[in-house]
C-alpha positions as CSV (number, residue, x, y, z in Angstrom):
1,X,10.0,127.2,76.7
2,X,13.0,128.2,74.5
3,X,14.2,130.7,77.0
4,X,14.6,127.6,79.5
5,X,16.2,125.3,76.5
6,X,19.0,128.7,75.9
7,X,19.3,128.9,80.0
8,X,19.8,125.0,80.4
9,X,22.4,125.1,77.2
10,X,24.4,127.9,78.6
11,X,24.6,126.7,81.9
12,X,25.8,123.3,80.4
13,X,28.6,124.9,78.5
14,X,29.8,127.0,81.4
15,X,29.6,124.0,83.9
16,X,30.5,120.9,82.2
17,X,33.7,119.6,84.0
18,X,36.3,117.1,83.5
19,X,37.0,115.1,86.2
20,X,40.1,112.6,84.9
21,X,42.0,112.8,81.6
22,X,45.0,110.4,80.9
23,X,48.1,112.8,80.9
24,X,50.1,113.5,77.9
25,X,53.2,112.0,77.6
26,X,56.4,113.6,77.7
27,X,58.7,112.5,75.1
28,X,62.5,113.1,74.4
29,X,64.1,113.7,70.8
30,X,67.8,113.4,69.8
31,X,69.9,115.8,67.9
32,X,70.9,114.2,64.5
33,X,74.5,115.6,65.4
34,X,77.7,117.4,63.1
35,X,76.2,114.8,60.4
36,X,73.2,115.9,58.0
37,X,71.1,112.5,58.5
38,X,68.5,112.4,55.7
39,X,65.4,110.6,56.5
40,X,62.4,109.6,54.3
41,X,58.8,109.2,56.3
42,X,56.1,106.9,55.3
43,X,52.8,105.8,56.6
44,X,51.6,108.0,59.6
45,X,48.0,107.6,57.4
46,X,44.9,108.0,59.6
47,X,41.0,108.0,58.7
48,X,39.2,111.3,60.5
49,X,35.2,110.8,60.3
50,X,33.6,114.5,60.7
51,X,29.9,115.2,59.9
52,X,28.6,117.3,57.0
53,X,25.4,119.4,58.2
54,X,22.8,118.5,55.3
55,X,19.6,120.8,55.0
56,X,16.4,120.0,53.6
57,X,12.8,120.5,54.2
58,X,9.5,118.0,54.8
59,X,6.2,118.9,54.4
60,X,3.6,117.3,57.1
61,X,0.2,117.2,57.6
62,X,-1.7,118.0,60.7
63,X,-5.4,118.1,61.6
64,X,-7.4,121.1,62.5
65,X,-11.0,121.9,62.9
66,X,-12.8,125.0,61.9
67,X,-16.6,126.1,61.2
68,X,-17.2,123.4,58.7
69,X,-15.5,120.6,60.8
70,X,-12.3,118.8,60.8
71,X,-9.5,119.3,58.0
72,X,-6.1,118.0,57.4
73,X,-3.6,121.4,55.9
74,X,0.1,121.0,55.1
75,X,2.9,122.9,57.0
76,X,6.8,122.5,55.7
77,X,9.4,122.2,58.6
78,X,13.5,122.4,58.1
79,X,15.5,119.7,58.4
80,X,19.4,119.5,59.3
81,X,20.7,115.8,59.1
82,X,24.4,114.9,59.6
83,X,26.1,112.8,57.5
84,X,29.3,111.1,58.1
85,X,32.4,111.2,56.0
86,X,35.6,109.6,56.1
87,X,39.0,110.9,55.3
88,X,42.4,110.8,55.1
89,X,44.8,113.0,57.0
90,X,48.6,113.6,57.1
91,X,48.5,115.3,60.5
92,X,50.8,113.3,62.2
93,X,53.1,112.7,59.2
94,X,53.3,116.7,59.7
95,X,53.5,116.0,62.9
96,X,56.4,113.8,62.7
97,X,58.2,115.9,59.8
98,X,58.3,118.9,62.2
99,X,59.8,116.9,65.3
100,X,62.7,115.4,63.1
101,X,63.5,119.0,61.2
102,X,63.8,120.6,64.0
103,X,66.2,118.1,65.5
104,X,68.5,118.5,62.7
105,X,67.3,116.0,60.2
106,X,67.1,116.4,56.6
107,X,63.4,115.4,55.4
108,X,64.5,116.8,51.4
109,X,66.9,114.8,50.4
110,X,67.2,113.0,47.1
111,X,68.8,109.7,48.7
112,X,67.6,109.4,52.2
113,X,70.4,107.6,54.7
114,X,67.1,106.0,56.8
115,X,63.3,105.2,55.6
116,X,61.4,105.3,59.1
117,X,57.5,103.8,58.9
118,X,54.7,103.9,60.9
119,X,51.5,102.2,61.1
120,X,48.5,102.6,63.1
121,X,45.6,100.6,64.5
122,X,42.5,100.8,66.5
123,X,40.6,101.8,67.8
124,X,40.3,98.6,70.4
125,X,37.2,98.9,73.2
126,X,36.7,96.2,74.8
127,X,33.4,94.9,76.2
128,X,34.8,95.7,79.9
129,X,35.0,99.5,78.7
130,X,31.6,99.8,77.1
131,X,30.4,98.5,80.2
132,X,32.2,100.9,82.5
133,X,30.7,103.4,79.9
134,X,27.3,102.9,80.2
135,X,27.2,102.1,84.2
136,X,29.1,105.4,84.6
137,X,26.4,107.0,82.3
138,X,23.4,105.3,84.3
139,X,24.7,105.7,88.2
140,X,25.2,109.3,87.9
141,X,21.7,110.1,86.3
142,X,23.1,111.0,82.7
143,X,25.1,113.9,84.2
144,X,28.4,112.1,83.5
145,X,29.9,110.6,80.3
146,X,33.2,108.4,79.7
147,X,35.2,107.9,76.9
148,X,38.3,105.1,76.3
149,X,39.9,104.3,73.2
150,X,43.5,101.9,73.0
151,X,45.7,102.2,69.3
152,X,49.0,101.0,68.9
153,X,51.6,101.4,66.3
154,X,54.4,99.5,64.6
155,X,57.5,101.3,64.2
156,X,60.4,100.3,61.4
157,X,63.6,101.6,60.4
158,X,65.2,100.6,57.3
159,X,68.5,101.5,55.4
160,X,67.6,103.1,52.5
161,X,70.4,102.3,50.6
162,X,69.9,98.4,51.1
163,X,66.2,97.9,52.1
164,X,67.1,96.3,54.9
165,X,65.2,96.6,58.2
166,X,67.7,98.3,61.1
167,X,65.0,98.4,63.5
168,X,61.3,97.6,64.7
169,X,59.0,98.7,67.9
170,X,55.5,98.4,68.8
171,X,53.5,100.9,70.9
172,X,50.4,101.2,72.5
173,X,48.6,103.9,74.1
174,X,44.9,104.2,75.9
175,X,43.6,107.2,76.5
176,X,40.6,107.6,79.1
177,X,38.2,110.6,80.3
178,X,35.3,111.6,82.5
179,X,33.7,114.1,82.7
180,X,30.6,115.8,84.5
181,X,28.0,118.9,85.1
182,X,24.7,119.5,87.0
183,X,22.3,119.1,83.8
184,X,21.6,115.4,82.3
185,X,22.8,115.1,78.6
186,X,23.3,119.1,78.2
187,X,26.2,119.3,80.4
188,X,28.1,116.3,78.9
189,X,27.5,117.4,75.4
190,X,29.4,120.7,76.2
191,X,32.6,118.9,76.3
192,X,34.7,117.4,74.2
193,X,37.6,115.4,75.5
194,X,35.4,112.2,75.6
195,X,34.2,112.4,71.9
196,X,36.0,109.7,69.3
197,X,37.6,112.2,67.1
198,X,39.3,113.7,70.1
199,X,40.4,110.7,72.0
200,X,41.7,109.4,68.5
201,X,44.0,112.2,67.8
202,X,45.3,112.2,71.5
203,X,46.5,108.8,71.3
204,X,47.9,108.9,67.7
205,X,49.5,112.1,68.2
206,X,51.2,110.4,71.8
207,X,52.0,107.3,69.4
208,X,53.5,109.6,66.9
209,X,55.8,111.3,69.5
210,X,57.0,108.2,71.3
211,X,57.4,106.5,67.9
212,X,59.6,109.2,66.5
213,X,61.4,110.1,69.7
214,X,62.8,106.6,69.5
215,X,63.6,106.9,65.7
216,X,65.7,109.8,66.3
217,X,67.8,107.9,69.1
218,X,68.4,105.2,67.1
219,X,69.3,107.1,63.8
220,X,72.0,109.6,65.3
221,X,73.3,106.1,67.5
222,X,73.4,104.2,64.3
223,X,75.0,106.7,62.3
224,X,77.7,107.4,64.9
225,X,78.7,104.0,64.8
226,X,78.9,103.3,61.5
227,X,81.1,106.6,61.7
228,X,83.6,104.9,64.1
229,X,83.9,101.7,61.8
């Protein structure tokens, strides 16, 4: 019995496709130019759930008969139980530092020339989604699994110097995936692109580019106008 569990969990791993996956988006950043713009980042906050393996042990009690008749003895089994935890992350404020160094902007200054802010919501399923999930999950016999996740984020750019807002944009991205293999539940448990954690980091990492892509366009715009006044 356990060689057949090993066979069908290997096989799983090794033939657990994916059939569609929203494609990346490609993004564009712009040079901060001759000018050192300084620019202070803020928000970019995100809650990752993972799941702490806890170990334990129960004692049950079965029933056995021997010469005398029937007896109930004690046996002790392990335990493993997964318990959730919640925390914050400053991936994609990383995320966002690196795009804008590397494009010429000064993140260490003392008396930043732009304060850029992003915020993030979601996850939004609607009921439409859940649905597709669980017919695609029924129809093909448990083989198949589909995940779908929309978040948006709200972009602002403010002059650091007056507080005032220069510029605001909103943003949305949905990601969606199926995938399949031969064996019911093993196969779709080998993969991950239709778990939450991944689908949330795809679409806040896309948000994060897109959001930040536009910040540096409108930073070394801005600045070059206020250089020709």
């Amino acid at each position: 019995m356990k060689r057949i569990i090993v066979a069908a969990a290997l096989a799983a791993c090794a033939g657990c496709f994916t059939m569609y996956e929203t494609p990346y988006p490609e993004v564009q950043m712009s040079a901060a130019g001759e000018k050192s713009l300084s620019v202070q980042l803020s928000g970019f906050e995100a809650a990752i759930t993972s799941y702490i393996p806890v170990y334990g042990y129960e004692t049950h009690y079965h029933c056995g008969y021997g010469r005398r008749g029937g007896y109930w003895g004690p046996y002790t089994v392990a335990t493993q139980t997964y318990i959730p935890q919640t925390s914050q992350t400053e991936t994609f404020r990383d995320r966002a530092a690196e795009m804008l160094e590397a494009s010429g902007f000064n993140l260490r200054s003392d008396k930043p020339d732009y304060s850029v802010e992003v915020k993030f919501s979601g996850p939004f399923i609607t009921n439409k989604d859940r649905c597709i999930e669980a017919t695609c999950t029924i129809l093909s016999l448990l083989t198949a699994d589909y995940g779908v996740q929309k978040w948006t984020a709200r972009l602002k750019i403010y002059d650091s110097a007056t507080g005032r807002l220069l510029m605001h944009s909103d943003y949305e991205r949905r990601y969606q995936a199926v995938v399949w293999g031969p064996l019911p539940l093993f196969s779709p448990a080998g993969s991950d692109r239709t778990e939450f954690n991944t689908i949330q980091c795809w679409c806040l990492s896309a948000l994060t580019d897109q959001a930040v892509a536009d910040a540096s366009a409108f930073m070394a715009s801005h600045a070059g106008q206020s250089a020709a006044k």
